[in-house]
C-alpha positions as MATLAB code, in Angstrom:
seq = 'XXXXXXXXXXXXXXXXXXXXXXXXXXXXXXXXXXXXXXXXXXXXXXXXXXXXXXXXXXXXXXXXXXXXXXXXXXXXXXXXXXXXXXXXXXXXXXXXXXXXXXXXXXXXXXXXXXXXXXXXXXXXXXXXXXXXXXXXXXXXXXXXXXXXXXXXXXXXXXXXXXXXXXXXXXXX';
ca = [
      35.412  -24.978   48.181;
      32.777  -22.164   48.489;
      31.621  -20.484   45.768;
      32.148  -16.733   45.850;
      29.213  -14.565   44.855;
      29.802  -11.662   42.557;
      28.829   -8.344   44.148;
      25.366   -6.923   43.364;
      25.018   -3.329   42.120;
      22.952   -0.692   42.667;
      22.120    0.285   38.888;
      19.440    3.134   38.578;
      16.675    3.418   35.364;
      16.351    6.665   33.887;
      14.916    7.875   30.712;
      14.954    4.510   29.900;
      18.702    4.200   30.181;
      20.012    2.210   32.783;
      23.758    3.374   34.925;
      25.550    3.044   37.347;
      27.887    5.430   39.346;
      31.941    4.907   38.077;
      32.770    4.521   41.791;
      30.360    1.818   42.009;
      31.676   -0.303   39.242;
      33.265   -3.447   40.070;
      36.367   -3.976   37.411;
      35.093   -7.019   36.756;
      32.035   -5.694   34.580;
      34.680   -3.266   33.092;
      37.063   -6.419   32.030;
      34.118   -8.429   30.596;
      33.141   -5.582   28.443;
      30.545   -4.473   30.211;
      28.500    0.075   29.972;
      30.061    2.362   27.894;
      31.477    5.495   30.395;
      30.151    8.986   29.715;
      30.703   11.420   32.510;
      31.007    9.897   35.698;
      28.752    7.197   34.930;
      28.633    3.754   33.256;
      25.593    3.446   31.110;
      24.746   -0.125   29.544;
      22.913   -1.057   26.705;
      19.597   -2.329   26.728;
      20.987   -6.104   26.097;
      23.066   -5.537   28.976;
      21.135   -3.641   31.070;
      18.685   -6.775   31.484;
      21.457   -9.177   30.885;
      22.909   -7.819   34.252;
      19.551   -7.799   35.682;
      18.460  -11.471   34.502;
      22.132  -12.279   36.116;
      21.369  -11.241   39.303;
      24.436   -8.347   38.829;
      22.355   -5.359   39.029;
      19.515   -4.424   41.593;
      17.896   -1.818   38.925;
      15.839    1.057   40.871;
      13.661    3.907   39.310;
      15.869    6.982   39.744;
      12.872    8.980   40.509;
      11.149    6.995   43.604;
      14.266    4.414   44.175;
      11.780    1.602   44.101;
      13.059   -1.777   42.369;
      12.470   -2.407   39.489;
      10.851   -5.753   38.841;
      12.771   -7.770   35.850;
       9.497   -8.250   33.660;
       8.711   -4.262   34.113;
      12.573   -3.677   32.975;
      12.213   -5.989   29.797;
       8.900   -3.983   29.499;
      10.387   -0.617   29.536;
      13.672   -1.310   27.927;
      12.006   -2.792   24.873;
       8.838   -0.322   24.263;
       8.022   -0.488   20.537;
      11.212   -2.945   19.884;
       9.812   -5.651   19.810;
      12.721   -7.301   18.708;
      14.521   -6.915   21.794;
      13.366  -10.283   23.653;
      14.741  -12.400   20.475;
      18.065  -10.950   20.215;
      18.213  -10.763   24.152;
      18.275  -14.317   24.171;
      20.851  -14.714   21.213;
      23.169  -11.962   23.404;
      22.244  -14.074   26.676;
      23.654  -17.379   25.126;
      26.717  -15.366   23.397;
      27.493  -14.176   27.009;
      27.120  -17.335   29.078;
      29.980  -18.791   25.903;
      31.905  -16.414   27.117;
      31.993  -13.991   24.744;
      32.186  -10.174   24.474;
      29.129   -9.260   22.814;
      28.459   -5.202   21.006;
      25.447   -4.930   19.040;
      26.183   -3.672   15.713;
      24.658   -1.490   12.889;
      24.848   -3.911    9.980;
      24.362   -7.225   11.369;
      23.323   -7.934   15.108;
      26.403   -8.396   16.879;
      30.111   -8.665   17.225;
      31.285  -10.911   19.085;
      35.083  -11.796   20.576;
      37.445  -12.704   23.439;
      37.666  -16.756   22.194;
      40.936  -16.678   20.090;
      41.854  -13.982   18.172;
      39.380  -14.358   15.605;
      36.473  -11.548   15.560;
      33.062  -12.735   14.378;
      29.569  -10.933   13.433;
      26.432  -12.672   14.516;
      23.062  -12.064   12.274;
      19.822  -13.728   13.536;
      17.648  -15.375   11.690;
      14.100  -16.474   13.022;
      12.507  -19.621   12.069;
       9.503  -19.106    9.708;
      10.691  -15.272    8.588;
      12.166  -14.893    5.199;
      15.494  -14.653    4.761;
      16.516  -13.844    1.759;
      19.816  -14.319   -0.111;
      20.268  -10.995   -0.957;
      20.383   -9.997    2.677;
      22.851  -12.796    3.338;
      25.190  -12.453    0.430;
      25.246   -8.503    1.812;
      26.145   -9.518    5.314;
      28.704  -11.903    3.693;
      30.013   -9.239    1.575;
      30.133   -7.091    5.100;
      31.872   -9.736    6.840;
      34.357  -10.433    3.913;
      35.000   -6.559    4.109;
      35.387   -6.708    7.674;
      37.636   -9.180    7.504;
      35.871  -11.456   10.323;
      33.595  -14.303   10.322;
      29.829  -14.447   10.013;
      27.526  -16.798   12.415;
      23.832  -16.787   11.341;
      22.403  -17.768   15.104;
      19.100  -19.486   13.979;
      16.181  -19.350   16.278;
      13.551  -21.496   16.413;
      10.023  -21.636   17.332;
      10.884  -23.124   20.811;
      13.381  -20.386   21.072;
      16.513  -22.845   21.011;
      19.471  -21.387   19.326;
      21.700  -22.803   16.455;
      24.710  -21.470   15.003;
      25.906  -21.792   11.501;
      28.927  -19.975    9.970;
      28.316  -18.630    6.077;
      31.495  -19.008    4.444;
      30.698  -18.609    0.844;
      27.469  -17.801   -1.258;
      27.462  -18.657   -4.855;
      24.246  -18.912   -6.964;
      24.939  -20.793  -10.306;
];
């Protein structure tokens, strides 16, 4: 049996904000959770934006010259004086390819559904950074609050990616 290729979108980079036209979304971004609609337009996030683009989804052009947008001069652009962005692109990147609906979040980096009914939050932690226990009884306390679970994804120096769930923190 053939293997059907999803459709490739014309998505354009403005302002640093990457869209595409309403008319030109396929439903099946919409369904996987995919832009946030303002106007006429679906705009993504920057974890999506070069999510899509790493994917192969999206064919990003400049909206200016409509020139393509090379993937290492999106990351580039997307992530000016963030430079964050290329860590937790690669916890949202293995979130995704699970399966999962991935938001980024105020309070901790992500939440994460669309496995089961349960709803989870996702905090990285980087190998060799400090990560104190203050910080993680908060995002416990958060995640209590929330009612939902919370997944410390653990990076390492290689970049490989382990989860953990923190159920309870007691210090005696």
């Amino acid at each position: 049996m053939e293997e059907v290729k999803p459709e490739v979108v014309e998505a354009f980079l403005a302002n640093n904000k990457v869209s595409i036209s309403l008319s030109a979304t396929p439903s099946e971004l919409r369904e996987r959770g995919f832009g946030t609609l303002r106007g006429r337009r679906i705009y993504f996030s920057t974890l999506e934006a070069i999510y899509l683009a790493d994917k192969k989804r999206t064919r990003v052009l400049d909206a200016l010259t409509r020139n393509e947008v090379r993937f290492a001069d999106l990351v580039r652009k997307l992530s000016q004086s963030r430079p964050e962005v290329w860590m937790k692109y690669l916890v949202y990147r293995d979130l995704r390819d699970r399966g999962y609906i991935v938001r980024e979040e105020k309070t901790v980096d992500f939440e994460i559904y669309g496995k089961g009914a349960v709803r989870r939050l996702v905090s990285i932690i980087y190998e060799g950074r400090e990560a104190s226990i203050q910080r993680l009884q908060k995002l416990l306390r958060f995640a209590v609050m929330e009612k939902k679970e919370l997944l410390l994804a653990v990076i390492d120096r290689r970049t490989d990616i382990v989860y953990y769930t923190l159920g309870q923190l007691s210090l005696r």
